[in-house]
C-alpha positions in Angstrom: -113.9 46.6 -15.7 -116.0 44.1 -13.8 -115.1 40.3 -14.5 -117.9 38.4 -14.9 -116.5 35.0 -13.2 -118.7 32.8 -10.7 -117.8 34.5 -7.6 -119.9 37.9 -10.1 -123.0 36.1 -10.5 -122.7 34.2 -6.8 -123.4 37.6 -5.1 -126.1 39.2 -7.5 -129.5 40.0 -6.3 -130.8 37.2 -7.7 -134.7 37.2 -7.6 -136.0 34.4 -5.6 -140.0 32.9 -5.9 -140.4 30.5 -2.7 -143.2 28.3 -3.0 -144.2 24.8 -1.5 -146.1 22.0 -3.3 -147.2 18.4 -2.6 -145.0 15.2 -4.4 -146.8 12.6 -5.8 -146.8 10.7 -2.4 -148.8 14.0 -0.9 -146.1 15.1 1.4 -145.2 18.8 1.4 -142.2 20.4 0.1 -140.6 23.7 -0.6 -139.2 25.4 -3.9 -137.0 27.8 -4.6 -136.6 29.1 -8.2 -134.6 32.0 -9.6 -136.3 34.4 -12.0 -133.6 34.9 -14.4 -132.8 31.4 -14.8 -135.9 29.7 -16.0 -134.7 26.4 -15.3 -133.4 26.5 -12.4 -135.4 25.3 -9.2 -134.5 23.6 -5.5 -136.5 21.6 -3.4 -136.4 20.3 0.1 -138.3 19.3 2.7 -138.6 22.6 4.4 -138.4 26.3 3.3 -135.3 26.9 5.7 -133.0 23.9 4.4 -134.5 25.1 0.8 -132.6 28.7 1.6 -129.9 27.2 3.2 -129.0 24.9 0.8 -130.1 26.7 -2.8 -127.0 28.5 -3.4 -125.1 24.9 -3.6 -127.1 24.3 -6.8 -127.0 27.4 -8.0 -123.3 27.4 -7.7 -123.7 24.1 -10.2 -125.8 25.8 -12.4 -124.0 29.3 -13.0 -120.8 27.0 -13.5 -122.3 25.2 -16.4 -123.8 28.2 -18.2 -120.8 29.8 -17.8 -118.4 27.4 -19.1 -121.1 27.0 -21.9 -120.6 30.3 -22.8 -124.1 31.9 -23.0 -125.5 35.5 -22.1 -126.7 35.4 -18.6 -129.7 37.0 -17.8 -129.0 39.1 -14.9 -131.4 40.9 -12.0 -133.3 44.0 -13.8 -132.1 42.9 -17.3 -134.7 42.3 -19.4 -134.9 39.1 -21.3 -135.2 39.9 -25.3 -136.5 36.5 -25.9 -139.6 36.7 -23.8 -140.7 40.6 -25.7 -140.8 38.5 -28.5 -142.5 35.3 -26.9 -145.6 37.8 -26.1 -145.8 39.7 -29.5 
């Protein structure tokens, strides 16, 4: 049996959607946001410290949903709340 600990859901095929955007003060950054976790996105100031530096926050973020206890969505899983969401 597979545990499901932080080191699990570390080294999943997370799916990633890179973007960049302007801040308020019109200066360019970069995003990263993960798929399966709606509310989780990284910026910096370029799209190579954004994917060097994501997986610190995502570390955070999987920590926190897992001592919370939820289901974790995870790559290919469908999400039940979002059939419904478009019924």
């Amino acid at each position: 049996m597979v545990t499901k600990d932080l080191d699990y859901y570390l080294n999943l095929d997370w799916t990633l959607i890179e973007g960049d955007d302007l801040d308020f003060e019109g200066r360019r950054y970069y995003y990263i946001e993960i798929k399966e976790i709606p509310s989780f996105v990284f910026c910096a100031p370029t799209a190579q410290r954004a994917r060097e530096r994501y997986k610190e926050q995502l570390r955070w973020t999987l920590a926190v949903m897992l001592e919370d206890g939820g289901h974790i969505l995870e790559p290919g899983e469908e999400d039940p709340d979002r059939e419904k969401l478009c019924r």
